[in-house]
C-alpha positions in Angstrom: -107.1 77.2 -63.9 -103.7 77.9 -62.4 -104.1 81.7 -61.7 -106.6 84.6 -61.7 -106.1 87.0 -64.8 -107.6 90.0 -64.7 -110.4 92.1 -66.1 -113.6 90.4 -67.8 -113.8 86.5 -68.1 -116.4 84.5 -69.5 -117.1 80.5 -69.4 -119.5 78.2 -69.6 -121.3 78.9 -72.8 -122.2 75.9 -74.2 -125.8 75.2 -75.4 -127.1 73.8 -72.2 -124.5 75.2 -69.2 -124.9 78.1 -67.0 -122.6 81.4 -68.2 -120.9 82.8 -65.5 -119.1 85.9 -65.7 -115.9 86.8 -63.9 -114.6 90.5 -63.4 -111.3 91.1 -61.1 -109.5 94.0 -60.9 -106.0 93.3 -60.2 -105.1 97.1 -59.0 -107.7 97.0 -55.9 -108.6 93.0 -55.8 -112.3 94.1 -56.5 -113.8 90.4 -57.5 -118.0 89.8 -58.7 -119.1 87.1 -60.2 -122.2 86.8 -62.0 -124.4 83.6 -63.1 -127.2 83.4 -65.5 -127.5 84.0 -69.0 -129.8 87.1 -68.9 -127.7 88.7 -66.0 -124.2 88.1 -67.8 -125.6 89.8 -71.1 -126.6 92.6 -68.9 -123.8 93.0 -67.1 -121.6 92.9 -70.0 -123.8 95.6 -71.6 -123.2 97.8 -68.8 -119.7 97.7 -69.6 -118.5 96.9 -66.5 -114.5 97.5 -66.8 -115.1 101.5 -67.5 -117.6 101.6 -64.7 -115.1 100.1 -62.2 -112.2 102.4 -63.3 -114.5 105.5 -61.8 -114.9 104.2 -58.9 -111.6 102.2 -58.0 -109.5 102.8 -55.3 -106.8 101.9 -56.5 -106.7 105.3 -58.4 -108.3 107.6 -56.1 -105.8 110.7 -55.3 -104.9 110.8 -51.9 -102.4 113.0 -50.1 -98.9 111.7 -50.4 
């Protein structure tokens, strides 16, 4: 891989490898990575792109 995109990403899913699931957030640099079959089909249920945007900081107000 020659360069990070960003939002949700998800390899390894052959019968036999370990998922892993990759979320940046190119506005703030936020980066988690999560490894496991059951914990990427949970974390991907949680929906984890709309959680983020609440809580970024990239688009928190502040006074200008």
């Amino acid at each position: 891989m020659t360069g990070w995109l960003g939002g949700l990403q998800i390899s390894r899913t052959d019968r036999g490898q370990t998922p892993i699931a990759d979320f940046l957030c190119t506005a703030c640099g936020t980066h988690r990575r999560i490894t496991g079959r059951t914990n990427v089909t949970d974390y991907v249920r949680s929906q984890p792109i709309t959680d983020h945007r609440a809580t970024c900081p990239a688009n928190q107000k502040g006074p200008r």
